[in-house]
C-alpha positions in Angstrom: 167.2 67.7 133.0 163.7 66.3 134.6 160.8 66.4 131.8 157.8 68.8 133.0 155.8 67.3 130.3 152.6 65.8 132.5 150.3 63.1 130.8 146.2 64.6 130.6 144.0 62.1 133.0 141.5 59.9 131.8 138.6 61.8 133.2 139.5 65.0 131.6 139.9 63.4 128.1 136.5 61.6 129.1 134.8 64.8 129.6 136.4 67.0 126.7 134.9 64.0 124.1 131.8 64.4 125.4 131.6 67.8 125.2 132.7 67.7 121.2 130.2 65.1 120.9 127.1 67.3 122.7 128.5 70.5 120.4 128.1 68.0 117.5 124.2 67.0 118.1 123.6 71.0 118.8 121.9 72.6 116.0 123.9 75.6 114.1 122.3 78.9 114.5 122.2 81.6 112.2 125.5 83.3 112.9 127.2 79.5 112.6 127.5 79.2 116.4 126.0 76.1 117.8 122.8 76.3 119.4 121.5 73.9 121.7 117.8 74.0 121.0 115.7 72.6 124.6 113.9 69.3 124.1 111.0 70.8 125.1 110.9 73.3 122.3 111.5 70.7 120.3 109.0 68.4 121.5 106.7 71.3 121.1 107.7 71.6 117.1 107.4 68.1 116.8 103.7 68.3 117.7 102.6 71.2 116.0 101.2 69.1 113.0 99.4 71.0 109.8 96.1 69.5 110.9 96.8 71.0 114.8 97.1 74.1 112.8 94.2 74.0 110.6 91.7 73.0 114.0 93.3 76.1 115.1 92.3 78.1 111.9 88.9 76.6 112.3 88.1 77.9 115.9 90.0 81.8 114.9 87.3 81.8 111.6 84.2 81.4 113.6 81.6 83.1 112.1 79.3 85.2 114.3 76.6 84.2 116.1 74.1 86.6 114.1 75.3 85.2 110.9 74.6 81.5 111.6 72.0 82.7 112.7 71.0 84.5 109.3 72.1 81.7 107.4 70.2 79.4 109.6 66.5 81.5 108.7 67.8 81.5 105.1 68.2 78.3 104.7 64.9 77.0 106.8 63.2 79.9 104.4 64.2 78.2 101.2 63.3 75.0 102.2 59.6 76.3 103.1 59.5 78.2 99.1 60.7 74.8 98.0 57.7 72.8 99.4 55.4 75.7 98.5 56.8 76.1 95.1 56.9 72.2 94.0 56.4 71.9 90.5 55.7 68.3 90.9 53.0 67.7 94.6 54.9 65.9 96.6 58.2 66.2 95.4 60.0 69.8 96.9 63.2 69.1 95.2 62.0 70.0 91.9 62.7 73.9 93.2 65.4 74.0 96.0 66.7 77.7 97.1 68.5 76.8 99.9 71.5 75.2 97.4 71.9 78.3 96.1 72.2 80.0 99.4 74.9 77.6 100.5 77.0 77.4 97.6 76.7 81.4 98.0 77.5 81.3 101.8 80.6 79.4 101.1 81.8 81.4 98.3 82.1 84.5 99.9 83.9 83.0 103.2 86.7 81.2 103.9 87.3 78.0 103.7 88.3 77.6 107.6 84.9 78.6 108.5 83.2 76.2 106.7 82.9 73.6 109.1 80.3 75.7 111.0 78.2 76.9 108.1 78.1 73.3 107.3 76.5 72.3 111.1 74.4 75.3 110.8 72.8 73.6 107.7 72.3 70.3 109.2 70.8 71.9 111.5 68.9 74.1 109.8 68.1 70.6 107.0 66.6 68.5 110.4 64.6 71.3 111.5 62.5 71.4 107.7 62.2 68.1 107.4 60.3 67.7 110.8 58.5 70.6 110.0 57.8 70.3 106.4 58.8 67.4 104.6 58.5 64.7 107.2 61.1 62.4 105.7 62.8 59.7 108.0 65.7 61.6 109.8 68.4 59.0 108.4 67.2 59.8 105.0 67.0 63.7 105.6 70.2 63.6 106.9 71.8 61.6 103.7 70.0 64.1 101.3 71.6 66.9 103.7 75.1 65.5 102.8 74.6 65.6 99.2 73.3 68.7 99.5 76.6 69.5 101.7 78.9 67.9 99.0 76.9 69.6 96.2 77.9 73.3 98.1 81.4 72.3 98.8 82.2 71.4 95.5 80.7 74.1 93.7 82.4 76.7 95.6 86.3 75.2 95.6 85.4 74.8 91.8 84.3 78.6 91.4 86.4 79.8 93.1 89.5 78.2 91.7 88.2 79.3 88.4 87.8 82.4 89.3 89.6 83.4 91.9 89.2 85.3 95.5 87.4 87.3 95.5 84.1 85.9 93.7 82.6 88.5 92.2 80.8 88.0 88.9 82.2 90.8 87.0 83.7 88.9 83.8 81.9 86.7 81.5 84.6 84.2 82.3 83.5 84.4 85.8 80.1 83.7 84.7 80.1 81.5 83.1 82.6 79.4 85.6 79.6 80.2 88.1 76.9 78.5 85.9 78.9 75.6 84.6 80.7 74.9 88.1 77.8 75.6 90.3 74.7 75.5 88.6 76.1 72.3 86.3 78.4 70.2 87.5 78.2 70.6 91.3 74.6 69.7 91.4 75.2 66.0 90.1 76.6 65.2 93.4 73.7 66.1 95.3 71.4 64.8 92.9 73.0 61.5 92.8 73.0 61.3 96.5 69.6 62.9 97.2 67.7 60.5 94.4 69.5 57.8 95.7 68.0 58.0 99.5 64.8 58.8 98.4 64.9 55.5 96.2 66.3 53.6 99.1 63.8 54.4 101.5 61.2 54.5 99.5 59.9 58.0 100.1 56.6 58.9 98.1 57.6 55.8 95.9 60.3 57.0 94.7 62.3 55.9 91.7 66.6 56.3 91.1 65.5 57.1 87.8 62.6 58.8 87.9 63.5 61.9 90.5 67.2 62.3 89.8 66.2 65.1 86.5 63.8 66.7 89.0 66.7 66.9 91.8 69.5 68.4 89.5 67.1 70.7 87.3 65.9 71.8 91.3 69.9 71.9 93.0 70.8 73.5 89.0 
């Protein structure tokens, strides 16, 4: 009795292989079923990094025109009280409002918006010093990053004391405010801000002599 048994060809074995193997790199969906997911979805995932995702948070939490443009006055405003309000002639940082406008402005808005309330001081910081203070740019800008630091810091450290949102009504939250804000933020600026002055020599400046003056002002 002739066999009917016939022997499966090389190119069909070939291809069935290759078709376990391709089921084998697929990725299992959520009913267990093999999903082949396209490589340019997967590229895609591949390049959507955190950072990619916080620009993206950045340019969604743009403040308002108006309000930059508020905080912008305010902070121009205090910086015009400061130099009329100098305790000391000749030295504005003895009294400096527009700290506690910043560390306010960040406080009460997120933290993906920051970036632009931080331009709209440096801007707002060049602007005083070439109306008022006439300070070398270079050094107004590196008292502007203190003062930057100074607000950042405050802020984070309020506000993970206290919580979102800010609002004061505790003694616990009061007391984070002063020692956070008004104490231990401060030293950054006035490290940085005595510092520069020192360094370029503005109104003879000492390190020594101006930093009290710049903490007790920022504080």
């Amino acid at each position: 009795m002739k066999s009917t048994f016939r022997p499966v060809s090389k190119t069909n074995s070939e291809a069935a292989r290759a078709q376990t193997q391709h089921r084998d790199r697929s990725e299992p969906g959520s009913s267990g079923e093999a999903v082949v997911v396209p490589p340019v979805e997967r590229e895609s995932a591949r390049r959507d990094f955190p950072a990619m995702r916080r620009w993206r948070g950045v340019g969604l939490h743009r403040p308002r025109f108006a309000h930059l443009a508020l905080f912008f006055a305010a902070y121009v405003l205090g910086c015009g009280f400061a130099n009329v309000l100098a305790i000391v002639p000749g030295i504005t940082v003895s009294i400096w409002p527009p700290g506690g406008v910043f560390v306010a402005t960040l406080i009460l808005t997120s933290p993906y918006s920051w970036p632009w309330w931080i331009l709209g001081g440096c801007l707002a910081e060049m602007f005083a010093q070439i109306v008022w203070f006439h300070s070398p740019l270079p050094a107004g800008f590196l008292i502007y990053v203190g003062n930057a630091l100074c607000a950042i810091a405050g802020a984070a450290l309020v506000s993970r004391a206290t919580g979102k949102p800010v609002k004061l009504e505790t003694l616990q939250q009061v007391l984070a405010f002063v020692v956070f804000g008004a104490g231990i933020a401060p030293l950054i600026s006035a490290t940085v801000g005595s510092a520069t002055l020192a360094w370029f020599g503005v109104k003879a400046q000492t390190f020594t002599g101006v930093w009290p003056l710049f903490w007790i002002g920022d504080a």
